[in-house]
C-alpha positions in Angstrom: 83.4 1.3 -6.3 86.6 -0.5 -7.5 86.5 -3.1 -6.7 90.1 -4.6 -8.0 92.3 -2.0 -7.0 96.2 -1.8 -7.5 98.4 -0.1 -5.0 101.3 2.4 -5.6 103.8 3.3 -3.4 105.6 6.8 -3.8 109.1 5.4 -2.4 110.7 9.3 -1.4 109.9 12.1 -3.8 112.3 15.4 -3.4 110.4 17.5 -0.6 112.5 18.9 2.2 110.8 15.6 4.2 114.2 14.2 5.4 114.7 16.5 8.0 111.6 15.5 9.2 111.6 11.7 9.0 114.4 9.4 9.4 112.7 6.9 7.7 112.2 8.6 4.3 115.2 6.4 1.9 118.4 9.0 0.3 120.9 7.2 -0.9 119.8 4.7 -4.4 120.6 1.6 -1.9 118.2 2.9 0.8 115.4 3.7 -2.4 115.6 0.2 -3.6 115.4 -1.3 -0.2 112.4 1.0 0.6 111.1 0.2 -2.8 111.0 -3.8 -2.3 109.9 -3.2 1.2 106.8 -1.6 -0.4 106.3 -4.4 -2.6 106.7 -6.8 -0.2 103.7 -5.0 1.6 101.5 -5.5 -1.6 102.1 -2.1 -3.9 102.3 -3.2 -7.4 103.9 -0.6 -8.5 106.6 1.8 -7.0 107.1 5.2 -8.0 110.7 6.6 -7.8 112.6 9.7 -7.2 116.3 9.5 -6.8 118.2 12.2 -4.2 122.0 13.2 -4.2 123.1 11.4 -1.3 125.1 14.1 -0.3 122.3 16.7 1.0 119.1 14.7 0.4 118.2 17.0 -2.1 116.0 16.1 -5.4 118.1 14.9 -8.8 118.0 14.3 -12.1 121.4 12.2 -12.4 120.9 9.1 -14.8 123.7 7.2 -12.8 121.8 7.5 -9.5 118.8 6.2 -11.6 120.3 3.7 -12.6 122.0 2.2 -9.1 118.0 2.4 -8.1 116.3 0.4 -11.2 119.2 -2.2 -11.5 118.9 -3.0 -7.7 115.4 -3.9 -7.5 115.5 -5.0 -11.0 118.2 -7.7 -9.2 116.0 -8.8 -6.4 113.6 -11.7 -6.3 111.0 -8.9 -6.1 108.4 -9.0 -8.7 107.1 -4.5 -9.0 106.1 -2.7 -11.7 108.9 0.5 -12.1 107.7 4.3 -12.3 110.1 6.7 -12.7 109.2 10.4 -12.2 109.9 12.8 -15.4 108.8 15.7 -13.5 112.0 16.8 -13.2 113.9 19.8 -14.5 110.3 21.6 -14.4 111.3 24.1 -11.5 111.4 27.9 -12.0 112.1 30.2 -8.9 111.4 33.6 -9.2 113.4 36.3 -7.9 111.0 38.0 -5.5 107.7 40.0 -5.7 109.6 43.2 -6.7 112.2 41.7 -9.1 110.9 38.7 -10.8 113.8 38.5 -13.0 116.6 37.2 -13.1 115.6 34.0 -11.8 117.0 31.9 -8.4 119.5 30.3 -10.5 120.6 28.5 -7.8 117.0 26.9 -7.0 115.9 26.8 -10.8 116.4 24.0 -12.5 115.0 23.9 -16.0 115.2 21.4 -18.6 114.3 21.1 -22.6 111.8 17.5 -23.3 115.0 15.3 -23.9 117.0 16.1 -20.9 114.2 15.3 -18.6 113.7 11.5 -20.3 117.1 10.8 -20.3 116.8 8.4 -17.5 113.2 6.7 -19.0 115.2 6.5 -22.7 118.1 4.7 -20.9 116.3 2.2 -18.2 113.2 1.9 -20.4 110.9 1.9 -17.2 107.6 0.1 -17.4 105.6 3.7 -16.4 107.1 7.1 -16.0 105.1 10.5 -15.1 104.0 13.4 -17.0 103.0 16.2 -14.8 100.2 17.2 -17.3 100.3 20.9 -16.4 101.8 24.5 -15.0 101.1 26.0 -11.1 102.1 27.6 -8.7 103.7 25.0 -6.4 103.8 25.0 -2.4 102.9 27.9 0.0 104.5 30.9 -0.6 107.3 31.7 -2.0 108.0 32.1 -5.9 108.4 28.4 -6.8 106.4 27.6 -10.6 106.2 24.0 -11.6 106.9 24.6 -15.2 105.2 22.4 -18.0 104.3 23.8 -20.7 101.7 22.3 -23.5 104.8 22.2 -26.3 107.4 20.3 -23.7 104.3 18.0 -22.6 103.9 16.9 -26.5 107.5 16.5 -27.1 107.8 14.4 -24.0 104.5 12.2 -24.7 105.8 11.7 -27.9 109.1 10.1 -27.1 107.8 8.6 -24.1 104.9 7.0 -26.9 108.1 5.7 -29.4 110.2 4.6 -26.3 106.7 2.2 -25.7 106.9 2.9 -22.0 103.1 4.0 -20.3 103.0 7.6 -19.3 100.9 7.8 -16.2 99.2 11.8 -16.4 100.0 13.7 -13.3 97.1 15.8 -13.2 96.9 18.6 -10.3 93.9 20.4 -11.4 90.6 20.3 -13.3 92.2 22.6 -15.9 95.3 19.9 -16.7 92.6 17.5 -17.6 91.5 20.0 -20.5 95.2 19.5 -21.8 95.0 15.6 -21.4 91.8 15.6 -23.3 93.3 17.5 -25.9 97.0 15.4 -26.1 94.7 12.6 -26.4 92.8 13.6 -29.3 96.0 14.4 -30.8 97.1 10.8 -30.5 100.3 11.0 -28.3 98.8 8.0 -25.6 98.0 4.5 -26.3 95.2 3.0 -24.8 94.6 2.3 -21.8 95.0 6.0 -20.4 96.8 6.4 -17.4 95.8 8.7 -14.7 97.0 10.1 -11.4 94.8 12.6 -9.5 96.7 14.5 -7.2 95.0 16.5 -4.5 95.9 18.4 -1.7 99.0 19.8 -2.8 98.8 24.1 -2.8 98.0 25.6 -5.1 96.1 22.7 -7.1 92.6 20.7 -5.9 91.9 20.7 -2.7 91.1 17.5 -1.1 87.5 17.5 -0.3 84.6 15.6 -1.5 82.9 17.4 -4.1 86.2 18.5 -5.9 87.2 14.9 -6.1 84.5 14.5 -7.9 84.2 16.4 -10.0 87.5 15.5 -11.4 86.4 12.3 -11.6 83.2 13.4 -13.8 85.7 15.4 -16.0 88.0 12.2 -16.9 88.3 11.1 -20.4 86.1 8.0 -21.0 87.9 4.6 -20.7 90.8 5.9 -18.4 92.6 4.0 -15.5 93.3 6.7 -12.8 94.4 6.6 -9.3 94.1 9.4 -6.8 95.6 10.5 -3.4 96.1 13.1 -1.2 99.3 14.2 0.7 99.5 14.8 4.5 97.2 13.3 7.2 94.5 12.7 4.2 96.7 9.8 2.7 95.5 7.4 4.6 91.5 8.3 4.4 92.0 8.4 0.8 92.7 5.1 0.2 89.1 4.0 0.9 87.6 7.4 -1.1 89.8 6.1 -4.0 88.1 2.8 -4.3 84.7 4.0 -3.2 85.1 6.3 -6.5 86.1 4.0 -8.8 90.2 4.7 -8.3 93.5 2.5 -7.9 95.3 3.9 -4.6 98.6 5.9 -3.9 100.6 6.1 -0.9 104.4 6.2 0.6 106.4 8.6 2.1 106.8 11.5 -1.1 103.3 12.6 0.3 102.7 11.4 3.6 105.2 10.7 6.7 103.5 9.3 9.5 101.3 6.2 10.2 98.9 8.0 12.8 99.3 10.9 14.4 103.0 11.3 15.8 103.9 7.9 14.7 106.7 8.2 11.7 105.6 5.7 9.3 107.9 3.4 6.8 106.7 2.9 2.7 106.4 -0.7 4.0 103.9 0.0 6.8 101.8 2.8 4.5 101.6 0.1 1.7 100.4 -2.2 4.5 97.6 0.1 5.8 96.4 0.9 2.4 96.2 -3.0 1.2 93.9 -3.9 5.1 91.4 -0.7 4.2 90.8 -2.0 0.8 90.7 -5.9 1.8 88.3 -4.6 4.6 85.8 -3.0 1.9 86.3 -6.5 -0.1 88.6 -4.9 -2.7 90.8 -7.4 -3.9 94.4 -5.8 -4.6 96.4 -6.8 -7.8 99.7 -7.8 -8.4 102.3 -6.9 -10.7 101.2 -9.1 -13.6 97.6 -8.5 -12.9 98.8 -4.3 -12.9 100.8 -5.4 -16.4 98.0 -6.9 -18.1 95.2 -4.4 -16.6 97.5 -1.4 -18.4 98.8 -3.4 -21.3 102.4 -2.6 -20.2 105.6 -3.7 -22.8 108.0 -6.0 -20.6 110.8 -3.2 -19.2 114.2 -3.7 -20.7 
């Protein structure tokens, strides 16, 4: 059991949630609000995505990035900033019969320095490293694409830049890569992990393979976990009861209870009344800094 347990709030994330939700922010001044909303709630950190706010579709743009981090950077908010790197990992096939030449128009691939350029710029507090390669979502010919020589090229910038990579891990067999990037040197201590479950085709989200990822972890790590869908919510007590921080928000998650479209604000909420109801106390920002040994963001 965790018993101190710090709270993350996934702000919007680039899935096709928006026609879906009305509440899930686009535009950088509906991420920021969203953002602070969640910290309000109690998440210590908030993890970011940006969207072009002309479709609602996933981005890389620095500028947009940058409207985002400034804006909560300007409030009287205190939260800790994690800015996804996963982007520019995306490789669509061309179909079961003709693989090749790829859906340029859905691909979107990108060499180690490209996909920092927002982290080397705003000089987050935290950014992600999606520590591995799958097949991602049902059907389809969509590959999430990171390979073991972009993952050490972007640990090691991410290491010089002295911004905290939190390690996206999606299955049992990305924690063979972490192992190995550790003994190679590329993390500082403490090691930052994220367990993500639920998501096809990585681990499922029941009992024993939880788990066992946790029995696989390298020793000494900080790792949170979650799951996506109507599981978010029951994982925020299996996270604590296996020794985890929490993750929620609306990147993996939409609705509050069943037909009831949720806010990041009300998720965050939920989370931080199941933990205080198992007598988990929930950190803060400073306590979150401290805990991870986090440089002070530019």
């Amino acid at each position: 059991m965790n018993w101190e347990v710090f709270v993350t709030c996934a702000v919007t994330g680039v899935g096709d949630t928006t026609a879906r939700s009305d509440r899930v922010p686009v535009t950088a001044e509906q991420i920021a609000a969203s953002a602070l909303e969640a910290a309000a709630a109690g998440a210590a950190i908030v993890h970011i995505h940006v969207r072009d706010p002309a479709d609602g579709k996933g981005s890389r743009e620095v500028d947009l990035y940058r409207d985002v981090v400034e804006r909560i950077r300007a409030s009287d908010t205190d939260v800790v900033i994690n800015l996804t790197a996963g982007m520019g990992g995306d490789l669509v096939l061309g179909g079961d019969e003709a693989p090749l030449p790829f859906d340029e128009a859905a691909t979107d691939l990108a060499g180690a320095t490209e996909r920092l350029a927002h982290v080397e710029e705003l000089l987050p507090e935290i950014c992600t490293l999606d520590c591995g390669s799958m097949n991602f979502a049902a059907g389809g010919d969509y590959v999430l694409v990171n390979t073991p020589g972009v993952l050490r090229a972007m640990a090691k910038r991410v290491r010089d830049l002295g911004v905290r990579p939190e390690l996206e891990v999606f299955d049992s067999g990305h924690l063979v890569l972490v192992k190995d990037l550790i003994d190679e040197g590329l993390f500082d201590e403490p090691v930052l992990i994220q367990l993500c479950t639920g998501i096809p085709y990585g681990a499922p989200d029941d009992l024993l393979t939880l788990l066992a990822l946790v029995n696989q972890l390298p020793s000494g790590a900080i790792f949170s976990l979650f799951s996506i869908g109507r599981m978010q919510i029951p994982f925020v007590a299996m996270a604590a009861l296996a020794g985890a921080n929490v993750r929620v928000g609306l990147e993996d998650n939409l609705y509050l209870s069943r037909g009831r479209l949720a806010t990041n604000g009300e998720l965050v909420e939920r989370a931080v009344h199941i933990l205080e109801g198992m007598n988990a106390r929930v950190l803060g920002p400073e306590e979150v800094r401290e805990k991870l040994r986090l440089r002070t963001a530019a």
